[in-house]
Residue, then its C-alpha position, 0 to 999 in steps of 0.5 A: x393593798x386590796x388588789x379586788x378593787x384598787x389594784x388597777x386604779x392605782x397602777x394606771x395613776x403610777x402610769x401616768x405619773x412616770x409619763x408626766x415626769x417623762x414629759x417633763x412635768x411634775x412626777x412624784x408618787x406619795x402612797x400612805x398604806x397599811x401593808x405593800x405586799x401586792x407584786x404588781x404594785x411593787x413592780x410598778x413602783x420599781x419601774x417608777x423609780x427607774x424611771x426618774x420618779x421620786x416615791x414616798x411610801x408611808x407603811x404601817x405594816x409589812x412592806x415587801x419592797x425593798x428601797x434604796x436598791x441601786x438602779x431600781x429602787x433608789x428614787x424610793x424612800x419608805x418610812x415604816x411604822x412597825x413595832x411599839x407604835x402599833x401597839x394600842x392600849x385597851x381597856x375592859x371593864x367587868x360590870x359583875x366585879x366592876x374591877x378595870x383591866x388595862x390590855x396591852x395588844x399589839x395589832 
């Protein structure tokens, strides 16, 4: 999350879904991420679930909000990407040898 820049969009739009699924409407909250470290965000994410309001987190990295926590965060599901699916192969090539290396690197 970069809290610089995004934080205050994304609280106001989680805002505004828990007030349409208050109403009634259709509230339901999607979030696909790199990392979920920021506590006002995971705090807003909370008071969603509390509220009512399914959540589905896709995070590729650390995620500091813990799911499934009854009376707090049981509206959300968390589907983390971590481990060997992060791992990329990388090649490099030595022009004076011309021989091939194959890197293993996790990111």
């Amino acid at each position: 999350m970069s809290p610089a820049y995004l934080r205050d969009g994304i609280l106001e739009e989680i805002s505004k879904t828990v007030e349409a699924h208050r109403a009634g409407g259709e509230g339901r909250i999607r979030m696909k991420m790199n990392s979920l470290t920021d506590s006002r965000c995971i705090e807003a994410l909370y008071e969603a679930s509390q509220a009512g309001v399914p959540i589905d987190l896709n995070v590729r990295g650390i995620c500091a909000l813990r799911p499934g926590i009854p009376g707090v965060s049981d509206n959300i599901q968390v589907v983390s990407v971590v481990g060997r699916f992060l791992e990329h192969s990388r090649s490099t090539r030595s022009a004076a040898t011309r021989v091939a290396l194959l890197h293993r690197l996790a990111d």
